[in-house]
N, C-alpha and C positions, 0 to 999 in steps of 0.2 A: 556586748558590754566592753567598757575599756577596762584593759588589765595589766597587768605588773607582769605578769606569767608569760613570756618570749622575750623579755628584754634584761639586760642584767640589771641584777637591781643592789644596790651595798648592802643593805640589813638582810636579808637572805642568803648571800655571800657568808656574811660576817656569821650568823648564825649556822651556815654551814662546816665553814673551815675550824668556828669553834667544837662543835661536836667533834670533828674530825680530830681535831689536838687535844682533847680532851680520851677519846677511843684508843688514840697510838699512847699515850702517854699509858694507859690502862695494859696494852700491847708490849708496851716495852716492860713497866712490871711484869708479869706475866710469863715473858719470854725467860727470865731472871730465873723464876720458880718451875719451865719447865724441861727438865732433865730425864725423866723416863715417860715411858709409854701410858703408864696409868695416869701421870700429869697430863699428857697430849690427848687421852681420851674419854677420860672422866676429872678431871682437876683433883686428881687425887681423891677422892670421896671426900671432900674437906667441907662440901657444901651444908646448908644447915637447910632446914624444912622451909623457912620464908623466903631466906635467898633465891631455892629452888623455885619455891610456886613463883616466885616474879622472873624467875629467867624461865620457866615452861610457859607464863605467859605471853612472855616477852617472843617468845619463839612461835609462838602459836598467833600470835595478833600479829600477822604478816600483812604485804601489801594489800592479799586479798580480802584481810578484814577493814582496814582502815582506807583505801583508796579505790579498791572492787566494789566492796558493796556500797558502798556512801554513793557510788556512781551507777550500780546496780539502780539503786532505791531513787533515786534521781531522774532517772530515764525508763523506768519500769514501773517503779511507783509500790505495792503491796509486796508483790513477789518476788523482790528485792531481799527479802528480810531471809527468804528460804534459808541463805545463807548463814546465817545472824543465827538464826534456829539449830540448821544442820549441824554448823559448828559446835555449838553450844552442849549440843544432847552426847555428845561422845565423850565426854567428861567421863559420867557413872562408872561408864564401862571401862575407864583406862584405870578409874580409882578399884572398882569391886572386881574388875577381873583380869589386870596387866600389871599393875604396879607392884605388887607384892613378890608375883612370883618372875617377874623380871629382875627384880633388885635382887630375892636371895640363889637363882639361878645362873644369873650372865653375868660377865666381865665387861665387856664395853659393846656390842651390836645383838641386837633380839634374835640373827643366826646360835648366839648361845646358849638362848633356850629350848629353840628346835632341836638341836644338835645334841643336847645335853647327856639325855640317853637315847639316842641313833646314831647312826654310821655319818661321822663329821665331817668328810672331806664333800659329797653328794650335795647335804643339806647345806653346805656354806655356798658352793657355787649355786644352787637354784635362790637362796635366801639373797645372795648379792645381786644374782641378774633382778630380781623383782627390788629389792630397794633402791639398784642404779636407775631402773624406771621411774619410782615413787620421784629419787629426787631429780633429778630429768624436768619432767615437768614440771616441780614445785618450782626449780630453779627460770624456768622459763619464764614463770607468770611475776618471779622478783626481779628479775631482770627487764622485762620490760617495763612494769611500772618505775623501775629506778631510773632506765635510759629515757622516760616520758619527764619525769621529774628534772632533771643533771639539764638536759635539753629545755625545755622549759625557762629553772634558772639564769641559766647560764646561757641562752641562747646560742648552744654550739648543735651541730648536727647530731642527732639521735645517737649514730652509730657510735660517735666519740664517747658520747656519755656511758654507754653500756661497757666499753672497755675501760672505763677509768671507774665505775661499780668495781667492774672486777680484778681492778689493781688494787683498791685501797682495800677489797674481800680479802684475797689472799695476803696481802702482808698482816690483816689478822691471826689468820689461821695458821698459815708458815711459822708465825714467830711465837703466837702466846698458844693454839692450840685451847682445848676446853677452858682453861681459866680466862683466856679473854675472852672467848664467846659468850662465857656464864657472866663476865662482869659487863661485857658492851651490852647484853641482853640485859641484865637489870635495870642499867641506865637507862637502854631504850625504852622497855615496861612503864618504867616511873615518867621520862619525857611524853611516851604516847598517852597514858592515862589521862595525865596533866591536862595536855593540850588538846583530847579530846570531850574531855571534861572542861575545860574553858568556852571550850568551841560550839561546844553543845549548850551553854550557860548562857551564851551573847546569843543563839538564835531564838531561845526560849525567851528569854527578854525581851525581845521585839514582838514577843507574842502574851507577854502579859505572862512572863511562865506557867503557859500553858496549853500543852500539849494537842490538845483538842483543837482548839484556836487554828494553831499548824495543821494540824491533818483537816481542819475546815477549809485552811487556806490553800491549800494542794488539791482540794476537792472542789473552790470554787476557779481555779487558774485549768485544771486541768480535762475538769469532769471525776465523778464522784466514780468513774471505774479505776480510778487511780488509786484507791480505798480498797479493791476487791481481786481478789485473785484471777490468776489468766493474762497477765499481760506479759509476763518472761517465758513460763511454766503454761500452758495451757493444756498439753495431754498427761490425763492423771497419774499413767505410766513413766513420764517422762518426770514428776512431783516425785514417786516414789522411789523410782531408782539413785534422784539424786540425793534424799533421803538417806537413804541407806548408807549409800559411799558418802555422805558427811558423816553420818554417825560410828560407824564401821571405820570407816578408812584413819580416822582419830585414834586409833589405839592399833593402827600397824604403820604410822607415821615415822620412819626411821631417825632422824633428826628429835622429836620427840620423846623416842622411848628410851634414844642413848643417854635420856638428861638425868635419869630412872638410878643411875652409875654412878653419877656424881655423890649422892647422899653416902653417909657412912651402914645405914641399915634400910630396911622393909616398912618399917613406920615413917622414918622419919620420909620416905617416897611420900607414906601413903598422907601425911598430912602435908607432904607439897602439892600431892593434887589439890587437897583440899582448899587451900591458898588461892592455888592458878585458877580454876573452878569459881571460887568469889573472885578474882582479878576480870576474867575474863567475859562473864554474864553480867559482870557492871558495865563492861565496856561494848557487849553486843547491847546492852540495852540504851546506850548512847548512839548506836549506828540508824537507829529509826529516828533521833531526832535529825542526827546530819544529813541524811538520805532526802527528806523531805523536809529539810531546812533549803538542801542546796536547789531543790527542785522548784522551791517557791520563791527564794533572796535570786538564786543566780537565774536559772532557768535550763529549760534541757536546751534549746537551741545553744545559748551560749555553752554549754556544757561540751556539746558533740562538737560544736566550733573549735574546739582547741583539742580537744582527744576523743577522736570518733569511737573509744571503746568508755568514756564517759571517767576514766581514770582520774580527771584532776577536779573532778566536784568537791574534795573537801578544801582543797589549797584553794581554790575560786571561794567558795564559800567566807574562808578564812578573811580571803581580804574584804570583803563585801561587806562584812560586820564588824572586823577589827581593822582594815585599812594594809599598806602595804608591810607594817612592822610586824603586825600577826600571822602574813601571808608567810613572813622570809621564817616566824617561828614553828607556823606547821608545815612548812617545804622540809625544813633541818628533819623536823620530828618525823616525816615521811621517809624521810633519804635515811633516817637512825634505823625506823624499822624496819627498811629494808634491808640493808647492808647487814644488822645484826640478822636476820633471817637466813641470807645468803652464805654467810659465815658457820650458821647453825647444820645448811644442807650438808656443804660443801664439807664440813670436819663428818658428817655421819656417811657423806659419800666415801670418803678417803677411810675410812674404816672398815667400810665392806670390803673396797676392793686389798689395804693391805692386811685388818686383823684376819679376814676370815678366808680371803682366796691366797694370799702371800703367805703370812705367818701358819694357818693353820693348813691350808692346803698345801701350795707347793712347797713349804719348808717341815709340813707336818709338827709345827706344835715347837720346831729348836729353832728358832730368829734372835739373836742377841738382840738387847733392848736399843742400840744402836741402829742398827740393821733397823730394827720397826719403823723409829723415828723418821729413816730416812727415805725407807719406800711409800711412808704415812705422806710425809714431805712430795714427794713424787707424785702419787694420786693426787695430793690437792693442787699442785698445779694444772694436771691434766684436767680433773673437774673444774677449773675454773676458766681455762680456755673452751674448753664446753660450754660453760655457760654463757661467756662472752656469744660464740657463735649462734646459740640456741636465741639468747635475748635481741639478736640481730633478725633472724630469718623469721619470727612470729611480734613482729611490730605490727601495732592495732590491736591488737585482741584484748578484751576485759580482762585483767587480773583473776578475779572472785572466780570468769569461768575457769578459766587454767587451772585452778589450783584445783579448782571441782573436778576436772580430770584426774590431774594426780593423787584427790583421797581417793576414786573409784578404781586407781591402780594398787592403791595400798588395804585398800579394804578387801581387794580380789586376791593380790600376790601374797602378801602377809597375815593378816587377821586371821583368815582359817588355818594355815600352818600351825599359828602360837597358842592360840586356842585347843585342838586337838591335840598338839604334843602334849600341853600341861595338861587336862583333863580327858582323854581318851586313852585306857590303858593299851588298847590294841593297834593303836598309831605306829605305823612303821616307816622309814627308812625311803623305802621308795612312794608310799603314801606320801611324806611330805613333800621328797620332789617333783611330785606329779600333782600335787596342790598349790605348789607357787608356782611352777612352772607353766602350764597350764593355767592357772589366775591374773600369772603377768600377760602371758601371748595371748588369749582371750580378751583382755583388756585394750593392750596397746590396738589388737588388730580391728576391734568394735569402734575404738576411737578414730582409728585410720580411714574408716568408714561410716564414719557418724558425719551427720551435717555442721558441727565443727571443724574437720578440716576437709572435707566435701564440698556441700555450699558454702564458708564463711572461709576455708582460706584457697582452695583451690576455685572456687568462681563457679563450679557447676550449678544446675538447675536443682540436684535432686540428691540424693544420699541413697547408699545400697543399706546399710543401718538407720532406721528411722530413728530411734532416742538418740537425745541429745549425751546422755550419759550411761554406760553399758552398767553399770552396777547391779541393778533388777536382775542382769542376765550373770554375769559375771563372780556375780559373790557364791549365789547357790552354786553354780558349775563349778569351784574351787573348795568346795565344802565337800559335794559330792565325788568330784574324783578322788580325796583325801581318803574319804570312807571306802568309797569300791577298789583303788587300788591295795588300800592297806588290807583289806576281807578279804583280798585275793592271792597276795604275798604274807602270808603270816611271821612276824620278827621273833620268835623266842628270847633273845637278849631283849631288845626293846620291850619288851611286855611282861619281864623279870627282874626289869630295873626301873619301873614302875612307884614302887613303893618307897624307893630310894630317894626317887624323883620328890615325891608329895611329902617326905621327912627335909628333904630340904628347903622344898616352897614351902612348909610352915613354918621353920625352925629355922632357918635359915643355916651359913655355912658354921662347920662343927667346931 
């Protein structure tokens, strides 16, 4: 098909650079109001319960939901949605069994829940290697959709685009910190809702609004196993693991749970899930119309023709049905939700490494608020030349799957730590070390060895790990060494401060 997508085009442009003066304008307020470390890592707790659910949504509808899977479902067709699903289902669990006792326990990274009553210096270094993992990959899989997107545009070389992602990242972050994450995220939230709600409303239309119609019409272009599971997913081991690490991996999201911080109490958390939970199942139930909107207006051929990881089905889509003006509005709104995404990792990256390995380990607990700021300031640049490098070296690859990697790190590394410190009285010290640690290297090393970067980036024939996603194996094995190491070191402080613990996660601080 002919397209607008490699060539520069002004209304795309224009809708870009707007976002963009509209973000730093947001960046420079921001920057104004931030002065201490609790401004730079939760916005002060200023935030209110709707605000939250639209910036937790805004942070959670990343590239992989809005450009992954629309190209997932596009080129896969049924099992496309796994995503859409997976995502969707970790809600519950972050509202019934994270939210509460993260907001009346921690100060700005979920190391402050494990840590809470255990030995702090141990659990901040194991809790930060697994969250530099979690955002690691998260970052990779926003990074290249943004350097597919910038490229695209603008028709400049890939690689430019992925460093100039991560110039206009960090002068977020550098200068406004939480308060502009929280407010480009709302933006973003309210732009991507919009626009895929538009977008989804022009393909239905052409089907007589209605649903059926499309999924007939996907079923007569493509064959009716288009309609039926098996064509992403076909070993049910390989369904269930990733299952799992969607569901799980949502509620040890570090980027996520730091958003938990920003509210002033434990309610008002808990009715921002509730918020982000309606924001977000409205908008997975929009990615089945786009997925198989784009699959039957555009086509997969034309789809793999411009990005072989199927990444620009919805901007293709967009022009198909709205022309070139609608194109340059869902490119912006693509490049919004990335870039606030990227801004989202990269402040909860710079938090591990300076709240919990700087301030609370090497400086044990005395860092002048100065001092924070400025080591905070130092990790996010290093995380963000990271990123740049990381978004360079894993070009091609689907979004949706990356990310699917990085929840099955965060559901192995984190999820059983947070869980067992807050409700297992016998949780110790070195139990948690030896369940992130262990969760994370388990994880990274199954993926190192998985037919993702086996056959798909290294060109081999065959993988020494057969699933595609180690989670099945990975989550039990970080639950269990939790349990057997902690039965075997027994903590008396830990197991006597216990009750202290559950006075505070109900009650919150005194």
């Amino acid at each position: 098909m002919d397209t607008a997508l490699g060539a520069t085009h002004p209304t795309a442009i224009a809708f870009f650079f707007l976002f963009i003066a509209v973000t730093l304008g947001i960046t420079w307020w921001a920057a104004r109001r931030t002065r201490t470390a609790e401004h730079f890592y939760a916005a002060g707790r200023s935030v209110t319960g709707f605000q939250n659910g639209l910036a937790l949504a805004g942070d959670y509808m990343s590239a992989a939901s809005f450009l992954g899977i629309a190209g997932l479902v596009a080129t896969s067709g049924f099992d496309g949605l796994i995503y859409s699903i997976g995502f969707l289902v970790g809600w519950p669990i972050v509202m019934f069994l994270i939210a509460e006792p993260l907001r009346n326990l921690g100060k700005y990274t979920f190391a402050d829940v494990v840590a809470y009553r255990l030995a702090g210096g141990p659990v901040r270094v194991a809790a930060a290697i697994g969250t530099l993992a979690v955002v690691t990959f998260y970052l990779i899989a926003q990074m290249v959709g943004a350097g597919n997107l910038i490229k695209l545009l603008f028709g400049i070389p890939y690689e430019t685009a992925v460093v100039i992602v991560g110039a206009v990242m960090l002068a977020y972050v550098l200068f406004g910190g939480m308060i502009a994450t929280t407010w480009v995220q709302i933006v973003k939230a309210v732009l991507l809702l919009a626009g895929a709600s538009i977008l989804a409303g022009l393909v239905l239309w052409r089907f007589g609004m209605n649903p059926l119609a499309l999924f007939d019409a996907a079923a007569q272009k493509y064959g009716a196993r288009v309609l039926a599971p098996g064509q992403l997913v076909s070993n049910p081991l390989d369904a269930v693991s990733l299952g799992l690490s969607l569901m799980f991996g949502t509620a040890g999201l570090p980027h996520i749970l730091m958003r938990f911080y920003t509210v002033p109490d434990a309610r008002t958390a808990r009715v921002s899930v509730s918020y982000a939970t309606a924001f977000i199942g409205f908008f997975y139930l929009l990615t089945f119309v786009l997925g198989f909107g784009a699959m039957v207006l555009v086509g997969r051929e034309a789809i793999q023709a411009i990005d072989k990881g199927g990444n620009m089905a919805a901007p293709l889509l967009a022009e198909v049905v709205g022309g070139t003006g609608f194109l340059g509005f869902i490119s912006a709104v693509a490049f919004a939700t990335i870039l606030a995404v990227v801004a989202g990792l990269t402040l909860s990256g710079a938090a591990a490494l300076s709240h919990d390995l700087w301030v609370n380990v090497a400086r044990k607990g005395h860092a002048p608020e100065h001092e924070q700021l400025r080591v905070a300031r130092i990790a996010t640049v290093l995380l963000g030349v990271l990123s740049i490098l990381l978004g360079i070296a894993f070009k091609g690859q689907n979004v949706a799957y990356m990310v699917g990697l990085a929840f099955a790190i965060a559901a192995s590394a984190n999820f059983p730590a947070l869980v067992l410190s807050v409700f297992w009285r016998s949780f110790t010290t070195r139990g948690a070390q030896a369940s992130m640690i262990v969760g994370t290297v388990s994880a990274l090393v199954l993926i190192a060895l998985s037919p993702a970067i086996q056959v798909q980036l290294l060109g081999r024939p065959s993988a020494i790990f057969p699933l595609a996603n180690p989670g099945l194996i990975t989550i039990p094995l970080a639950f269990l060494t939790g349990v057997v190491v902690s039965l075997a070191s027994p903590d008396r402080a830990a197991h006597d401060a216990f009750p202290a613990l559950q006075k505070r996660l109900h009650l919150g601080a005194d």
